[in-house]
N, C-alpha and C positions, 0 to 999 in steps of 0.2 A: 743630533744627527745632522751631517752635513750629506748636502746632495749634489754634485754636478754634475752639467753636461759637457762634455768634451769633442768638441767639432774636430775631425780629422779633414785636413788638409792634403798639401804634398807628400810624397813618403819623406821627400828627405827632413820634413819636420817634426818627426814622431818622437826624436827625444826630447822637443825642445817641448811639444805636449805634455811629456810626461813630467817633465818639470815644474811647468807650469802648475801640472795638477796635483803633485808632489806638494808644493809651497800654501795649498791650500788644505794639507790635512783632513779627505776626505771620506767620508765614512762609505757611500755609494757614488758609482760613476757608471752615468749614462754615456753610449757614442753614438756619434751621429753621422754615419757619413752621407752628407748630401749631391755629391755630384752625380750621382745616377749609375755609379758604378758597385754599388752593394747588389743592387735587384742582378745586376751582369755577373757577376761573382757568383752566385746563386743560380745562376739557369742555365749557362752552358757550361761548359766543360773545359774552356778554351785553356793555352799557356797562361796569359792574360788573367784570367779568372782564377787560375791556381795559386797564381802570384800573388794575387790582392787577398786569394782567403788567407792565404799565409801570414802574409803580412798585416790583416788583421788579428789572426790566433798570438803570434808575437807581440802585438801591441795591448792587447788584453791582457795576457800574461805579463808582460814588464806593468801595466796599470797596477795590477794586483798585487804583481812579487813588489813595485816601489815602495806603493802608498800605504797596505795593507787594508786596501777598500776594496770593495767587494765589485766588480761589475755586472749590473744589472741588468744591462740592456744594450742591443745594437739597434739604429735606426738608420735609414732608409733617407727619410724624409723630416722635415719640422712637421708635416700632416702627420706625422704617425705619433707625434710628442704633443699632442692639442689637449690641454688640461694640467698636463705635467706641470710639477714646478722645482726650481732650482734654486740651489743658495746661489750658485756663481754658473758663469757660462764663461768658457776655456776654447784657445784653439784657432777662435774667429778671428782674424784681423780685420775692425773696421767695424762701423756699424751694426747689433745685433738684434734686429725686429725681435718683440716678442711674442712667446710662442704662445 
């Protein structure tokens, strides 16, 4: 059983995510988006906020329909991933503290 997590970035790097996580042959994938705009997405109602859910329900579904792994979970924050564990961690450019 392989596990990853998948850091969302910019939009316009969603394919190259998918690739990414594509080449790892994954059985379950975690996302994570960290910059504070999931809880935004989630609360109001805004253009803005219709756009990012969108564009996350698309990016789940290509996860899914690429790799044929299952997506398990959206996150928020690396606090809301405290225990979890990964085979690989995808997505990040740079540096990636652990969780």
């Amino acid at each position: 059983m392989s596990d990853i997590l998948a850091i969302v970035e910019q939009a316009d790097s969603d394919e190259q995510l998918i690739d990414e996580i594509a080449l790892r042959h994954p059985d379950r994938v975690t996302v994570l988006v960290e910059d504070g705009s999931l809880e935004t997405a989630q609360a109001d109602g805004s253009p803005r906020s219709g756009a990012l859910s969108e564009r996350l329900a698309r990016l789940l579904a290509a996860i899914e329909q690429r790799t044929g792994a299952v997506v398990v979970g959206l996150a928020g924050s690396r606090e809301q991933l405290r225990g979890w564990r990964f085979d690989r961690i995808v997505g990040a450019h740079g540096p990636i503290p652990a969780l």
